[in-house]
C-alpha positions in Angstrom: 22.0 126.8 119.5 22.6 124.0 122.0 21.1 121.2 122.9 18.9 120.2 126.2 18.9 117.0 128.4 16.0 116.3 126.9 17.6 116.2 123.2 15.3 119.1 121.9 18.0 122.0 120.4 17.4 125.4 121.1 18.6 128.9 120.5 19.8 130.7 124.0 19.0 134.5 123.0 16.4 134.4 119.6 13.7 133.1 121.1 12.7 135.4 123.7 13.0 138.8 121.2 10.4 136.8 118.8 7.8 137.7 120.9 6.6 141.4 122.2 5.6 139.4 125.7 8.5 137.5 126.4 11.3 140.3 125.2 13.5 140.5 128.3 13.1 144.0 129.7 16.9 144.8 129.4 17.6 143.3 125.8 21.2 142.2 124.5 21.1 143.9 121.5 24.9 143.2 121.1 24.0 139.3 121.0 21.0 139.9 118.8 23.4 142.2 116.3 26.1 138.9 116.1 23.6 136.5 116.3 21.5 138.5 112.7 25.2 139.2 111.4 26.2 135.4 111.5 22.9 134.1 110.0 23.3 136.9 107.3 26.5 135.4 106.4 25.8 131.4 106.8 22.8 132.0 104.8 23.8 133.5 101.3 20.8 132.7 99.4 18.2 135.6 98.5 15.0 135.1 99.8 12.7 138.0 101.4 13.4 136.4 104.8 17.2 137.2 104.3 16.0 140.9 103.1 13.8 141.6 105.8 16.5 140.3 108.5 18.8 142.2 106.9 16.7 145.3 107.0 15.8 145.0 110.5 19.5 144.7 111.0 20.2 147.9 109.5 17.1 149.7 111.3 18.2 148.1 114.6 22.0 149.3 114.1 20.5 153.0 113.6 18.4 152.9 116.7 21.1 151.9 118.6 
């Protein structure tokens, strides 16, 4: 994440793969594998939005 002149923080890579219209047409899967794999281990509480990353993680690495 970093933060803008402006003071608004953002993420650099997330943002554009949220979205089927704005995913950039030669991904960086690498940088969406570290940037899934840090959250997963910052964020060790359950909840089904730490499953379901961590699902699409593991379909994502078998794609790939």
């Amino acid at each position: 994440m970093y933060t803008n002149l402006d003071g608004w923080e953002r993420t650099q890579t997330m943002d554009r793969y949220l979205d089927i219209r704005t995913l950039p047409q030669k991904p960086r899967w690498r940088q969406v594998v570290r940037t899934a794999e840090f959250v997963l281990a910052a964020c060790d509480t359950p909840s089904d939005l730490r499953d379901r990353l961590e699902a699409a993680l593991i379909k994502l690495r078998v794609l790939s």
